[in-house]
BALOBA-1460 file (C-alpha; in Angstrom, 3 decimals):
// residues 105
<rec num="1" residu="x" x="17.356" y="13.934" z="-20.904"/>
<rec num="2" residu="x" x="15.320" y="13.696" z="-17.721"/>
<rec num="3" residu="x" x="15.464" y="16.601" z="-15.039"/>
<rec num="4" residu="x" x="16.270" y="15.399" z="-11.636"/>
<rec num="5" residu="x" x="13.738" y="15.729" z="-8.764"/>
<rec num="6" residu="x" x="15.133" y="19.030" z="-7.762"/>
<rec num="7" residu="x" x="15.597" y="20.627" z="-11.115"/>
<rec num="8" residu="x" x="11.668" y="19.913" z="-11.387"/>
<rec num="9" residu="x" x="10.751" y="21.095" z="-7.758"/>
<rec num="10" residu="x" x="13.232" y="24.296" z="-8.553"/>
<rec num="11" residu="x" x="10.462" y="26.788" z="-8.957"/>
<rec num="12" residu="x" x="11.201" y="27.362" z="-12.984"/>
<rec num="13" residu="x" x="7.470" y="26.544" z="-14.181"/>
<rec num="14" residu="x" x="4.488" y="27.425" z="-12.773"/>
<rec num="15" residu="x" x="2.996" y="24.290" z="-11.163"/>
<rec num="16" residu="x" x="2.966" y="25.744" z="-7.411"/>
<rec num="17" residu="x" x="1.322" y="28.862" z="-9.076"/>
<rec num="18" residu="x" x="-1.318" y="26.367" z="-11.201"/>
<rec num="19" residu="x" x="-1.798" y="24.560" z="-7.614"/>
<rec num="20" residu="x" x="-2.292" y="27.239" z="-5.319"/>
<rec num="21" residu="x" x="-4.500" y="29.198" z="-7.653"/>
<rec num="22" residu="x" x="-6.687" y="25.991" z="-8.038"/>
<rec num="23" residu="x" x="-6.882" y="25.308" z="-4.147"/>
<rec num="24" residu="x" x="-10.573" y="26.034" z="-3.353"/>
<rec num="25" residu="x" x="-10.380" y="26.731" z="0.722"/>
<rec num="26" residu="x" x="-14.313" y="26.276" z="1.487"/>
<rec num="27" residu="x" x="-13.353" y="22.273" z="-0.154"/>
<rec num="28" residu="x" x="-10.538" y="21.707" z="2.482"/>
<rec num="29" residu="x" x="-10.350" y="23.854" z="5.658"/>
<rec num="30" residu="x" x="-12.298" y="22.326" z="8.675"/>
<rec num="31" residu="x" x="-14.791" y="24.425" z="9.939"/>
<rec num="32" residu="x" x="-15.417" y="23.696" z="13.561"/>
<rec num="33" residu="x" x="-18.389" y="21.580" z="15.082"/>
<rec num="34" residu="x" x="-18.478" y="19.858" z="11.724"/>
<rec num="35" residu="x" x="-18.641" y="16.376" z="11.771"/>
<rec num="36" residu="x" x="-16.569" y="14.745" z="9.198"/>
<rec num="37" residu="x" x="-16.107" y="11.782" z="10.669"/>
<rec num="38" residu="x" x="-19.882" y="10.555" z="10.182"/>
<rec num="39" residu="x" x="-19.712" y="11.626" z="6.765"/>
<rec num="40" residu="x" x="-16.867" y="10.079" z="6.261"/>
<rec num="41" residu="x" x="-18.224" y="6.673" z="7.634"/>
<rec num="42" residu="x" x="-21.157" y="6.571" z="5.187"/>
<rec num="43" residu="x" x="-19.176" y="7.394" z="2.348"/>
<rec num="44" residu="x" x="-16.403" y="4.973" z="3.518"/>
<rec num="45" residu="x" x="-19.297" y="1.957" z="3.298"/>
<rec num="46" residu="x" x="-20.369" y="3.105" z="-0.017"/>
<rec num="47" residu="x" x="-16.339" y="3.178" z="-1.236"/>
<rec num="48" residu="x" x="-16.261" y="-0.408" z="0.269"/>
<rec num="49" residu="x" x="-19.301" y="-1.741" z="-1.420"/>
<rec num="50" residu="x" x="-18.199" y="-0.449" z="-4.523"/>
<rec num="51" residu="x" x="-14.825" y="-1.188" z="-4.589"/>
<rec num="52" residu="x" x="-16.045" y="-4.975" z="-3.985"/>
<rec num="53" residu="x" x="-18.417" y="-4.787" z="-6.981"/>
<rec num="54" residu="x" x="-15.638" y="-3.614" z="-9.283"/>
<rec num="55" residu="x" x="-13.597" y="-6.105" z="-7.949"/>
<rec num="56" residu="x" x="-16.192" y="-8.812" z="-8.973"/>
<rec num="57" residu="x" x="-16.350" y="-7.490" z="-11.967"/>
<rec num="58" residu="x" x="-12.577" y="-8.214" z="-12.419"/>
<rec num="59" residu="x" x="-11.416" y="-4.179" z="-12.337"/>
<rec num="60" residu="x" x="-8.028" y="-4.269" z="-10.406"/>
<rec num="61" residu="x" x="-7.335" y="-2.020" z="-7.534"/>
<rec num="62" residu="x" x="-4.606" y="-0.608" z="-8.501"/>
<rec num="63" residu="x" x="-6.550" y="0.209" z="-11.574"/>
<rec num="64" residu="x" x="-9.639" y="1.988" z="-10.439"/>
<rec num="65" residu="x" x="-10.659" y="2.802" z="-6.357"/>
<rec num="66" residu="x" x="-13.584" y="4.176" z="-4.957"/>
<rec num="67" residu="x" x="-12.248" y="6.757" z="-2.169"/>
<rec num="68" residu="x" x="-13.960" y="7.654" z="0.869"/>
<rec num="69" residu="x" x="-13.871" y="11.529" z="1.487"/>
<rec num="70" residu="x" x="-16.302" y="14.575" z="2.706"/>
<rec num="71" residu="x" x="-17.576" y="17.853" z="1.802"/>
<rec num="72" residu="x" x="-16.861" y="21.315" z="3.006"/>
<rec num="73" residu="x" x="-19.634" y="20.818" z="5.518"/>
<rec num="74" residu="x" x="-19.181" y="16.665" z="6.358"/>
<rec num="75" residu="x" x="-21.254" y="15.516" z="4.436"/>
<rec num="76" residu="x" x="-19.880" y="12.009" z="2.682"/>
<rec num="77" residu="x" x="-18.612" y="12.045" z="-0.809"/>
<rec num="78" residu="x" x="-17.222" y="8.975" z="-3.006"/>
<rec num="79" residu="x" x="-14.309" y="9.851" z="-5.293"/>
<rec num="80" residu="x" x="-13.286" y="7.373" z="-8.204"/>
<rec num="81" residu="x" x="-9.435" y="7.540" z="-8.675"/>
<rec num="82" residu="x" x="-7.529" y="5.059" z="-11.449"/>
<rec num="83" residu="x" x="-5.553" y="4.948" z="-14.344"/>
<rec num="84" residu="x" x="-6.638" y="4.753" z="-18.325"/>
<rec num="85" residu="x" x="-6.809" y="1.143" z="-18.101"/>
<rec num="86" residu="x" x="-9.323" y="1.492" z="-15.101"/>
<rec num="87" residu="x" x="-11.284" y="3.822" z="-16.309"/>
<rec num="88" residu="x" x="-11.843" y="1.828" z="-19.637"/>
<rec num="89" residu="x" x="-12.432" y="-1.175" z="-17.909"/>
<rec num="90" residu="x" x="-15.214" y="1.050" z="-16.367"/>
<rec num="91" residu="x" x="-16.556" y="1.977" z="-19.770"/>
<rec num="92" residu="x" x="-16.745" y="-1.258" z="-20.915"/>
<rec num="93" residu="x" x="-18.811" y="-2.373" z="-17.606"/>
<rec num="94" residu="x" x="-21.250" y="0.440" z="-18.008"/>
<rec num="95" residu="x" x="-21.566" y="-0.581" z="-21.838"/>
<rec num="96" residu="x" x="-22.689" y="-3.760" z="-20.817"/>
<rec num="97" residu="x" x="-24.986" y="-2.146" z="-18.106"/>
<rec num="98" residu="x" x="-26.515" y="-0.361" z="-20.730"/>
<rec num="99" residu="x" x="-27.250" y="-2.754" z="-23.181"/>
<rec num="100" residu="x" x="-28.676" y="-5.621" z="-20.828"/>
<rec num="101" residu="x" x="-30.845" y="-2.852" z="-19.734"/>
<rec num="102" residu="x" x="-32.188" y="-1.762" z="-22.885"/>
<rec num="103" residu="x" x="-32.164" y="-5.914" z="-23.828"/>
<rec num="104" residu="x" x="-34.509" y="-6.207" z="-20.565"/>
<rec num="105" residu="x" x="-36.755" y="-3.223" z="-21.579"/>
């Protein structure tokens, strides 16, 4: 039997515990005169670029993203975000990668 969406959020297992202890504040609080919005453009490009290469590669959206995001001091930072299926469809690309690479060598 499934638990309802407040019998989960009810406090009885430790995932608010497991979150908060994880939080790492010098990788989200602002610090002030920081520009994060530069960073964030750079890394936004980059997340576009690659998120039209995986695309061409036939990797589904909805299966693997590249994420625009910043550091603790603004500077930019890509994230890759997706499910199994993206992530093998990943593998499989940098298999490839690897062995027209070593065929080219």
């Amino acid at each position: 039997m499934s638990r309802g969406v407040e019998a989960q959020l009810d406090g009885d297992d430790d995932f608010g515990a497991e979150l908060a202890a994880s939080l790492d504040p010098d990788s989200w609080v602002w610090l002030p005169g920081v520009d994060y919005a530069a960073g964030w453009r750079v890394a936004r490009r980059e997340a576009d670029e690659l998120n039209a290469l995986l695309a061409a590669c036939g990797v589904k959206r909805t299966q693997l993203r590249a994420v625009a995001d910043t550091h603790a001091l603004g500077g930019p930072v890509v994230r890759l975000e997706g499910v199994a299926e993206g992530w093998l469809s990943l593998k499989e690309l940098l298999c490839l990668a690897a062995y027209v690479r070593r065929e080219l060598a």
